[in-house]
SEFI-316641 format. One record per residue: residue number from 1; y, z negated, x negated of N, C-alpha, C in turn. Coordinates in Angstrom, 1 decimal, always signed. Example, Ala and Ser with C-alpha at 12.3 -4.5 7.8 and 13.67 -1.06 7.14 Angstrom:
SEFI-316641
+-----+--------+--------+--------+--------+--------+--------+--------+--------+--------+
| num |    n_v |    n_w |    n_u |   ca_v |   ca_w |   ca_u |    c_v |    c_w |    c_u |
+-----+--------+--------+--------+--------+--------+--------+--------+--------+--------+
|   1 |   -5.7 |   -7.8 |  -13.2 |   -4.5 |   -7.8 |  -12.3 |   -3.3 |   -7.8 |  -13.2 |
|   2 |   -2.2 |   -7.1 |  -12.8 |   -1.1 |   -7.1 |  -13.7 |   +0.0 |   -7.9 |  -12.9 |
+-----+--------+--------+--------+--------+--------+--------+--------+--------+--------+
END
This chain:
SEFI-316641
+-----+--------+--------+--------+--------+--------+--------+--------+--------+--------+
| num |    n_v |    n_w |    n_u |   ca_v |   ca_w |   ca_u |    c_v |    c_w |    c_u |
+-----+--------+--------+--------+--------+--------+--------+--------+--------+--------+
|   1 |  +92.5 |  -83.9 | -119.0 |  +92.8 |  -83.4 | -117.7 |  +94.2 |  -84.1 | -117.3 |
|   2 |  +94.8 |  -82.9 | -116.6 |  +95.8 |  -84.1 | -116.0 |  +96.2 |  -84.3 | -114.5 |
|   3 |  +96.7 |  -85.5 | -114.2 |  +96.7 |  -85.5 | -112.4 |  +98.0 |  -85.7 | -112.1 |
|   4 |  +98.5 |  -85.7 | -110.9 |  +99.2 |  -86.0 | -110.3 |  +99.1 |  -87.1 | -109.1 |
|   5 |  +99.8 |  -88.0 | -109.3 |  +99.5 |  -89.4 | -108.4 | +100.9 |  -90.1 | -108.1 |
|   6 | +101.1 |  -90.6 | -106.7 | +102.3 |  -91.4 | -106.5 | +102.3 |  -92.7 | -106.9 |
|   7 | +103.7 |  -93.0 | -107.6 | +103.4 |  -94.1 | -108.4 | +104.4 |  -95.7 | -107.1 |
|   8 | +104.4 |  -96.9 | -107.4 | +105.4 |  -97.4 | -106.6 | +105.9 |  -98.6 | -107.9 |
|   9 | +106.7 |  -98.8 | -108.6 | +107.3 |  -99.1 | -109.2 | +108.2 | -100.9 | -108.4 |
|  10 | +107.7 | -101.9 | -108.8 | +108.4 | -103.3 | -108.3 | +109.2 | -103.4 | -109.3 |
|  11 | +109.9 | -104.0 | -109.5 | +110.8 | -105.1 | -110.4 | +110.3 | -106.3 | -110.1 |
|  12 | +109.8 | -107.1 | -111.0 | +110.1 | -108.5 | -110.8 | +110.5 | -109.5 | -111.5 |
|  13 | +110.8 | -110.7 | -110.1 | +112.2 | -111.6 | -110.4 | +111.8 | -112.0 | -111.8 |
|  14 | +111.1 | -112.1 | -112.6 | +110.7 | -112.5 | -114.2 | +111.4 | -111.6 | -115.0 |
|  15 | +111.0 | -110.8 | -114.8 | +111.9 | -109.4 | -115.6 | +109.9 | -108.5 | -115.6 |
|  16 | +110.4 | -107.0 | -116.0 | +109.4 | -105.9 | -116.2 | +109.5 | -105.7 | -114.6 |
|  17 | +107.9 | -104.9 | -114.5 | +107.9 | -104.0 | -113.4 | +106.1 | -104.4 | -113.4 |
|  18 | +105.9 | -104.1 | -111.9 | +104.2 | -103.8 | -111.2 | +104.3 | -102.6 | -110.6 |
|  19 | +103.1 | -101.8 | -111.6 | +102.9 | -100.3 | -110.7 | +101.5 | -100.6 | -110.1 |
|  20 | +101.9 | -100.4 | -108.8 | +100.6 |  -99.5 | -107.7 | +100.6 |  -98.3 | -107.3 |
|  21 |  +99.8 |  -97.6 | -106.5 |  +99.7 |  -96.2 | -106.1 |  +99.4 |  -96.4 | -104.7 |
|  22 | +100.0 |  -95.9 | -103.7 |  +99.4 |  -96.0 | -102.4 |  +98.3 |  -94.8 | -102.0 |
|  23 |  +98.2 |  -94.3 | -103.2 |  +97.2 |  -93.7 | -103.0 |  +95.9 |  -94.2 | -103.6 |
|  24 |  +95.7 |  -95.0 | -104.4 |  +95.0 |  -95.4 | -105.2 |  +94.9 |  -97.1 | -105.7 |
|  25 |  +94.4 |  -97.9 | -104.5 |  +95.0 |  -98.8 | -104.0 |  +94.3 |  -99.6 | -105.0 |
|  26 |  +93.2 |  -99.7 | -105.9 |  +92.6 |  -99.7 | -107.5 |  +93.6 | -100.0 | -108.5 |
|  27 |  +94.8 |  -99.1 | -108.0 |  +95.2 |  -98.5 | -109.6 |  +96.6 |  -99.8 | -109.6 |
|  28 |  +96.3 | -100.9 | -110.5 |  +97.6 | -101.7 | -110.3 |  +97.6 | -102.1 | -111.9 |
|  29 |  +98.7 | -102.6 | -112.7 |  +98.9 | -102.7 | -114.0 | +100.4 | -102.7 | -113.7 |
|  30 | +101.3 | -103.2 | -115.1 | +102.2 | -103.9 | -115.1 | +103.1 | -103.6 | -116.5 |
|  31 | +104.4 | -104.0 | -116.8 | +104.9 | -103.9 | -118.0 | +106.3 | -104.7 | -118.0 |
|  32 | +106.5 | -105.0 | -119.5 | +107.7 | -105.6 | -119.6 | +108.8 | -104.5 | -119.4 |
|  33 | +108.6 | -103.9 | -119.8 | +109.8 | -102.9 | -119.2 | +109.3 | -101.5 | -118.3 |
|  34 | +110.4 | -100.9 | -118.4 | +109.8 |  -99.3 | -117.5 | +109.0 |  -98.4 | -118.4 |
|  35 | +109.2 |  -98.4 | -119.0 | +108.6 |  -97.4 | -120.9 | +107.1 |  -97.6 | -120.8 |
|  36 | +107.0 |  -99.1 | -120.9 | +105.9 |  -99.9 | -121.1 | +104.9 |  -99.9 | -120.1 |
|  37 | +105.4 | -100.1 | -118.7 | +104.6 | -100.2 | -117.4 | +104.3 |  -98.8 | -117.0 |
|  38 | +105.0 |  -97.6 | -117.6 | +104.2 |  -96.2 | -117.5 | +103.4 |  -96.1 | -118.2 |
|  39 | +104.1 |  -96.5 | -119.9 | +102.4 |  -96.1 | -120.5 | +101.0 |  -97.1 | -120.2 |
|  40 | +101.6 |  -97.8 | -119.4 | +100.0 |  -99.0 | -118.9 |  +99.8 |  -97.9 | -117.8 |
|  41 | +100.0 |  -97.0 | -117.3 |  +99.2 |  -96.2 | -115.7 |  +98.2 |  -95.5 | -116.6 |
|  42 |  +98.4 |  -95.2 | -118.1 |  +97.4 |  -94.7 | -118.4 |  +96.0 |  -94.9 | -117.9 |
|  43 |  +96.0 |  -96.4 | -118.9 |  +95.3 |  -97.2 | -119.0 |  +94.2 |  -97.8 | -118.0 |
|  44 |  +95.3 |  -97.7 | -116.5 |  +94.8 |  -98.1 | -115.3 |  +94.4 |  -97.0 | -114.5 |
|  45 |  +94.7 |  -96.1 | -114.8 |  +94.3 |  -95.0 | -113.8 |  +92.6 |  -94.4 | -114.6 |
|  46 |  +92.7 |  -94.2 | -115.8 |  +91.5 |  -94.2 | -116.6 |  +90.5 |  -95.6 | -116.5 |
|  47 |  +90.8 |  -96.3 | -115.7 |  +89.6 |  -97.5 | -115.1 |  +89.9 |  -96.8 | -113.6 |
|  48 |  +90.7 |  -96.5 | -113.7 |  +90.2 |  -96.1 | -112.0 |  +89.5 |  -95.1 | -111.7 |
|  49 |  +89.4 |  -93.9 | -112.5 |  +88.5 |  -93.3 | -112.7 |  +87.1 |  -93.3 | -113.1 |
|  50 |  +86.5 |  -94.3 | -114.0 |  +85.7 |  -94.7 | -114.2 |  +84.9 |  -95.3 | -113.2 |
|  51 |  +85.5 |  -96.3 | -112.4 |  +85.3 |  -97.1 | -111.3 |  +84.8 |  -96.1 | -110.3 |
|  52 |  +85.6 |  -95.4 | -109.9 |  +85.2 |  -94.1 | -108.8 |  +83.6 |  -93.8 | -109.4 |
|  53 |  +84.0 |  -93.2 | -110.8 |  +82.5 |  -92.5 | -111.1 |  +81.2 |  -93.3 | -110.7 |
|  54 |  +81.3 |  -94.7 | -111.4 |  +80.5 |  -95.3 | -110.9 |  +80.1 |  -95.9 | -109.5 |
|  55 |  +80.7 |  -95.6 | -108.5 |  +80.7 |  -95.7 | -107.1 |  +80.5 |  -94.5 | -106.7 |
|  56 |  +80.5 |  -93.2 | -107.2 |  +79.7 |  -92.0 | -106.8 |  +80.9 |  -91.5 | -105.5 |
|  57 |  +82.2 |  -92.0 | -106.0 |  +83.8 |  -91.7 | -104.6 |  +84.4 |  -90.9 | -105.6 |
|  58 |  +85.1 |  -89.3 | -105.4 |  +85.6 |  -88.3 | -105.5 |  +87.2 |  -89.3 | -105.8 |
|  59 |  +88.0 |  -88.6 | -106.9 |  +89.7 |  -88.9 | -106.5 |  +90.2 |  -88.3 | -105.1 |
|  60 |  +91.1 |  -88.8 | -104.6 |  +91.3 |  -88.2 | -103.7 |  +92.3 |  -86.5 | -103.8 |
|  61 |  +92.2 |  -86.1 | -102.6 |  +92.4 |  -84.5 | -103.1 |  +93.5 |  -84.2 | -103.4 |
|  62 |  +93.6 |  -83.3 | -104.3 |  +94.7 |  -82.4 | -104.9 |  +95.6 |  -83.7 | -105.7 |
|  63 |  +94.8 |  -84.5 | -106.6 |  +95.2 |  -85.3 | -107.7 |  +95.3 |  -84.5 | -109.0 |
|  64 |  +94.0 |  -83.5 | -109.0 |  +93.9 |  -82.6 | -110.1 |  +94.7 |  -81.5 | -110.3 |
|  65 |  +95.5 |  -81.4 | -111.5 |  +95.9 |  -80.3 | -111.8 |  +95.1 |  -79.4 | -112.6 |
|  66 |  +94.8 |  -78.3 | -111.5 |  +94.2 |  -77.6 | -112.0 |  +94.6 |  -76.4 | -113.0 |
|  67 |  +95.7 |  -75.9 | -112.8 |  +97.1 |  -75.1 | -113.2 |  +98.0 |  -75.6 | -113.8 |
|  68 |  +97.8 |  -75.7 | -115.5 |  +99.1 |  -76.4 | -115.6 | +100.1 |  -76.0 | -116.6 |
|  69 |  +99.7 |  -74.7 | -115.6 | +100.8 |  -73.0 | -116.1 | +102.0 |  -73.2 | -115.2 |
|  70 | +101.5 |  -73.7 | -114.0 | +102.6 |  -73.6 | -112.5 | +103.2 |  -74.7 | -112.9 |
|  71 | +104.4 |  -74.7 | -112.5 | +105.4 |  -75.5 | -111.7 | +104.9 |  -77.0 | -111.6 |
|  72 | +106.0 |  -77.4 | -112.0 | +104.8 |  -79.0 | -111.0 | +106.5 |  -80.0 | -110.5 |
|  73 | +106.0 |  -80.7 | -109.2 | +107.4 |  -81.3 | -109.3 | +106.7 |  -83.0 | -109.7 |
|  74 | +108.2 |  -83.4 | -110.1 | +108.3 |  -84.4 | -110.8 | +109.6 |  -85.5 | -110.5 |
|  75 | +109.1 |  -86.8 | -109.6 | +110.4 |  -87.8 | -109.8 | +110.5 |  -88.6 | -110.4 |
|  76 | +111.5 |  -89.3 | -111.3 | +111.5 |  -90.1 | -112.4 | +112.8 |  -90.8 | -112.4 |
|  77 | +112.8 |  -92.0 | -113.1 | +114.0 |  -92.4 | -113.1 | +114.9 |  -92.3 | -114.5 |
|  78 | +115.8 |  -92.2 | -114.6 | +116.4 |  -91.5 | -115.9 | +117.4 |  -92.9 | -115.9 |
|  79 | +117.9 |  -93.3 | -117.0 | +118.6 |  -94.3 | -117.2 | +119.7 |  -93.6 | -118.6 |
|  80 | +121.0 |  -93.5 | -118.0 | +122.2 |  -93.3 | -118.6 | +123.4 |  -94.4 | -118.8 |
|  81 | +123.9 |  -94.8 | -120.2 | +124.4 |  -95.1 | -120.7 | +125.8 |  -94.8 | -120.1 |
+-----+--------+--------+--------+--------+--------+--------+--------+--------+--------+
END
């Protein structure tokens, strides 16, 4: 399946990054770089989902993409040389 979720991206003073969701205030995990700390939301949003199931609490709404023929928008950060 796939979702859609707001992500909040830190830097920190050590170097890498902490992602939270203020939507999904569960969902925190970390990485040495930006590459690395997205592919960790996998990881954390897949326990966050678990977590929900077992607490019998719904994602909250319109996380699911149900259509994913449509359009979808997307912000990212792109890093140019």
């Amino acid at each position: 399946m796939q979702y859609k979720i707001p992500l909040l991206l830190t830097p920190q003073p050590e170097g890498g990054y902490t992602v939270t969701s203020p939507l999904l205030p569960e969902l925190v995990t970390e990485g040495d770089s930006l590459n690395e700390a997205l592919e960790n939301v996998k990881d954390a949003f897949a326990a966050v989902i678990e977590l929900y199931q077992e607490m019998g609490r719904s994602l909250p709404e319109n996380t699911h993409i149900s259509d994913t023929k449509s359009p979808m928008w997307l912000e990212t950060v792109v890093s140019v040389s």
